[in-house]
C-alpha positions as CSV (number, residue, x, y, z in Angstrom):
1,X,68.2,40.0,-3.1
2,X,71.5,38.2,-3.6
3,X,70.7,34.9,-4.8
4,X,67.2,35.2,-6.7
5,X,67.7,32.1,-8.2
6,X,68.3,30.1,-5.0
7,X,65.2,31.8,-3.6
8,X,62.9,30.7,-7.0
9,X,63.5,27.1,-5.8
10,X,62.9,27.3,-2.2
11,X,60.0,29.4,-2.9
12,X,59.2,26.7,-5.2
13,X,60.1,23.2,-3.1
14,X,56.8,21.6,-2.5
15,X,56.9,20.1,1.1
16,X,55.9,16.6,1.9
17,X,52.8,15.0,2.5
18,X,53.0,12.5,5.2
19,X,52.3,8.8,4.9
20,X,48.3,9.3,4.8
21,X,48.5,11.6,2.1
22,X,47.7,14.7,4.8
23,X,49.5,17.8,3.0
24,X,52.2,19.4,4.8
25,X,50.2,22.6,5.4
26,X,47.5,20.4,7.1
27,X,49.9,18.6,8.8
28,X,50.9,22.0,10.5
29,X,47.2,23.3,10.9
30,X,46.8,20.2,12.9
31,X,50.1,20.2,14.7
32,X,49.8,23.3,16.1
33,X,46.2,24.5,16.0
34,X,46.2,26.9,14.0
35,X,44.4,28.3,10.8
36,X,45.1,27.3,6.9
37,X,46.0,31.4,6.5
38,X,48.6,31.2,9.3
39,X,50.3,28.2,8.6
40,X,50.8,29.0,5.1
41,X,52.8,32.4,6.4
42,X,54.4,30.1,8.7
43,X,55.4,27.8,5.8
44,X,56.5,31.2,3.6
45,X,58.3,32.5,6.7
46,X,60.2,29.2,7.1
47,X,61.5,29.2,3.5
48,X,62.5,32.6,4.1
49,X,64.7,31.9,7.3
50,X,65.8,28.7,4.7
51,X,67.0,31.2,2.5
52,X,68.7,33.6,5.2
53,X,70.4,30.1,6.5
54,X,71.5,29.0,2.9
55,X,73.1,32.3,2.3
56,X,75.2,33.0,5.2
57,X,77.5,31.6,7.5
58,X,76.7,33.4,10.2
59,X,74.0,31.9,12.7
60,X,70.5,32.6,11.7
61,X,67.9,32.3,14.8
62,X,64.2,31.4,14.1
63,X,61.0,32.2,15.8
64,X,59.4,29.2,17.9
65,X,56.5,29.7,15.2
66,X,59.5,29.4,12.7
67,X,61.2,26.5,14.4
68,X,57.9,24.4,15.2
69,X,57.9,24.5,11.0
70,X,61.5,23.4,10.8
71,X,60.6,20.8,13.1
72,X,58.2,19.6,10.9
73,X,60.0,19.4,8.3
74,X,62.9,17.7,9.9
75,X,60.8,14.4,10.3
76,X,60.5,14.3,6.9
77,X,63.9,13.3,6.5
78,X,63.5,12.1,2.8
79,X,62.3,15.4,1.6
80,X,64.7,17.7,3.9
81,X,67.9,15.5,3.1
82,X,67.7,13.9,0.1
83,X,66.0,16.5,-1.9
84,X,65.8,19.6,-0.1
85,X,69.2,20.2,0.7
86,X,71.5,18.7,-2.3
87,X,68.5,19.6,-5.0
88,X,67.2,23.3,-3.8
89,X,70.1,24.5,-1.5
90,X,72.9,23.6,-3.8
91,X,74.3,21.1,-1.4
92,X,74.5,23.1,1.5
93,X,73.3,21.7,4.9
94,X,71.1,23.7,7.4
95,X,71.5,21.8,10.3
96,X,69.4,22.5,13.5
97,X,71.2,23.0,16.4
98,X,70.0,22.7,19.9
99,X,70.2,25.0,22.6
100,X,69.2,28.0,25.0
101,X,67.8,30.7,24.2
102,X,69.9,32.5,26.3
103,X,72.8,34.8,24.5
104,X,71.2,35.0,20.9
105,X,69.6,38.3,21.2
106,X,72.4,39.6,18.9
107,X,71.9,36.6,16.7
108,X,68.3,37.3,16.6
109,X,68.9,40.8,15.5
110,X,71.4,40.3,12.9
111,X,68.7,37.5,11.7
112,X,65.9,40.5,10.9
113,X,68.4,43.0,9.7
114,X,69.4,40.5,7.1
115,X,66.0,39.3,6.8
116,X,65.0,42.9,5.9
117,X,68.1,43.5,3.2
118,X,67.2,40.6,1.2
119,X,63.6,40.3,1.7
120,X,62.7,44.6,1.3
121,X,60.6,44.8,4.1
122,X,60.3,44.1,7.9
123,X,59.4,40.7,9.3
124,X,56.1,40.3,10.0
125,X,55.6,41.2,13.6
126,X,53.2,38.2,14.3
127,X,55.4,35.0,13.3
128,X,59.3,36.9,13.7
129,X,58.5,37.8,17.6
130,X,57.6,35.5,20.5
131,X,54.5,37.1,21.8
132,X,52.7,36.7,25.4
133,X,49.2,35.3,24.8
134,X,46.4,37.6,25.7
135,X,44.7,34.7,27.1
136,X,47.0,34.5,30.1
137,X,44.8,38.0,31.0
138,X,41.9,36.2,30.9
139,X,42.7,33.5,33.0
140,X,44.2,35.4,35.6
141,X,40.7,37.8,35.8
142,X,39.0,34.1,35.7
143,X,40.9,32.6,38.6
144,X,40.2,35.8,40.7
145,X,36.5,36.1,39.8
146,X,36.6,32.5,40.4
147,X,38.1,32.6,44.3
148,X,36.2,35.7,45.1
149,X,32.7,33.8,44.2
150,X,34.4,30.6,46.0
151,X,35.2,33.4,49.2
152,X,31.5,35.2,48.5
153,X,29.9,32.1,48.9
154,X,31.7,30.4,51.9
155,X,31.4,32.9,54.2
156,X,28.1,33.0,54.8
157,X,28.2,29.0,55.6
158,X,31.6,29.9,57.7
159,X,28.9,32.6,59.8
160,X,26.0,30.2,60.1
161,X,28.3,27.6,61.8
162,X,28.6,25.2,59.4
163,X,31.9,22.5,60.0
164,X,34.7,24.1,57.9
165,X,35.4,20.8,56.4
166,X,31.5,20.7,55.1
167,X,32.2,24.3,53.7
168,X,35.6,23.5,52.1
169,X,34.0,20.2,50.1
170,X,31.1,21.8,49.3
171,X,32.6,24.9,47.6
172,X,35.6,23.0,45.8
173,X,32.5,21.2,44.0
174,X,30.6,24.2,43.7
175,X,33.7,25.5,42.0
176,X,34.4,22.3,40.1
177,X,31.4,22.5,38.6
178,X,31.2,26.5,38.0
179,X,34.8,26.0,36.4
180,X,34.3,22.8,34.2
181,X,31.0,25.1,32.8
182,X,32.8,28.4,32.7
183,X,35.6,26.7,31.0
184,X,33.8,24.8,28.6
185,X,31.5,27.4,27.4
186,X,34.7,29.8,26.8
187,X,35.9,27.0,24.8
188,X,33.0,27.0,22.6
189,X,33.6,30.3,21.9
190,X,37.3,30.0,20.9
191,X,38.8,31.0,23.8
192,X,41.3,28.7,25.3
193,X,42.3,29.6,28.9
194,X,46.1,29.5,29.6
195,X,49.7,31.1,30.5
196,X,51.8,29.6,27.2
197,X,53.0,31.5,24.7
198,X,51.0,31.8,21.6
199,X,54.1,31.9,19.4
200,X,52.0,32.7,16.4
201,X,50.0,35.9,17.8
202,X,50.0,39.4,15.4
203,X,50.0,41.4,18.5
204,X,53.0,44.0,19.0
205,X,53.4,43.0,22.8
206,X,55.6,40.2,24.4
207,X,59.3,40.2,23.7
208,X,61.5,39.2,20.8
209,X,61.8,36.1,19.0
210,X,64.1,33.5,21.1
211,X,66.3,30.7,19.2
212,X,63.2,28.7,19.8
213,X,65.2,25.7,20.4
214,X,67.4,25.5,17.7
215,X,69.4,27.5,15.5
216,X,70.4,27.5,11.5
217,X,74.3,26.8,11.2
């Protein structure tokens, strides 16, 4: 590691509570929906891509697990600007700039090689790669299973000569009501239907981390 010293205090910055006295690691748990565990790796992560930022002038590209932290942190323009930056960075800004993710895939990859010089090891794959969530499976098996019951249990109505209209109403609240359940239950169970990206998954799958919205000049 280059700068071990600049690395003891970002390691070391403790980052803001907001005004209700919620701590910034609950802040993110809440924020985002996600454990204690993982947004404390998010937080270490973050400090990490701080470092990488503070110690370069080439462009350093986050995560969107990454950036959702630095966006956090941003609102807490007290800490970030007035202590972060002139106190543990030595004075030098890391601003967040805007744009698409299109074109930083050499960025990106310069980011981990650098990340893995100074740091001695590999990202972890989680957190440093945008990952597709496996719950977009599940609720494409759940939308079929769904339409074939809905077709399963029309047609027989559709053969006994029942008015279409009659059949179409009465199976869209059939399958209301066998969703709002299905959904529900699922739910309980901690499985939340959806096609987003679950940019804070450990699975290997997906593709690699985007700028996530903003990158480290």
């Amino acid at each position: 590691m280059r700068n071990q010293n600049l690395w003891s205090r970002i390691a070391a910055h403790p980052m803001p509570a907001d005004s209700a006295g919620r701590s910034f690691l609950r802040q993110l748990c809440d924020d985002q929906r996600i454990s204690e565990a993982t947004a404390r790796r998010g937080i270490e992560e973050y400090k990490r891509f701080l470092y990488l930022c503070a110690t370069s002038d080439a462009r350093c590209v986050p995560t969107r697990a990454i950036d959702a932290v630095w966006h956090l942190h941003l609102t807490h323009t007290r800490d970030y600007w007035n202590r972060l930056v002139p106190e543990v960075l030595g004075g030098k800004p890391v601003h967040h700039t805007p744009g698409e993710t299109t074109g930083h895939s050499a960025d990106f990859a310069a980011t981990l090689r650098r990340y893995e010089a100074e740091f001695g090891e590999a990202p972890p794959k989680g957190i440093w790669k945008r990952q597709c969530r496996w719950q977009a499976t599940a609720t494409a098996i759940f939308c079929f299973v769904i339409m074939a019951f809905l077709a399963f249990w029309a047609a027989p109505m559709i053969d006994d000569g029942l008015p279409l209209p009659f059949v179409l109403v009465f199976s869209a609240v059939g399958l209301m009501v066998v969703g709002i359940t299905a959904v529900t239950a699922l739910q309980h169970w901690g499985v939340n239907l959806g096609f987003e990206i679950d940019i804070w998954s450990d699975s290997e799958g997906g593709d690699c981390g985007d700028c996530g919205g903003g990158c480290g000049d």
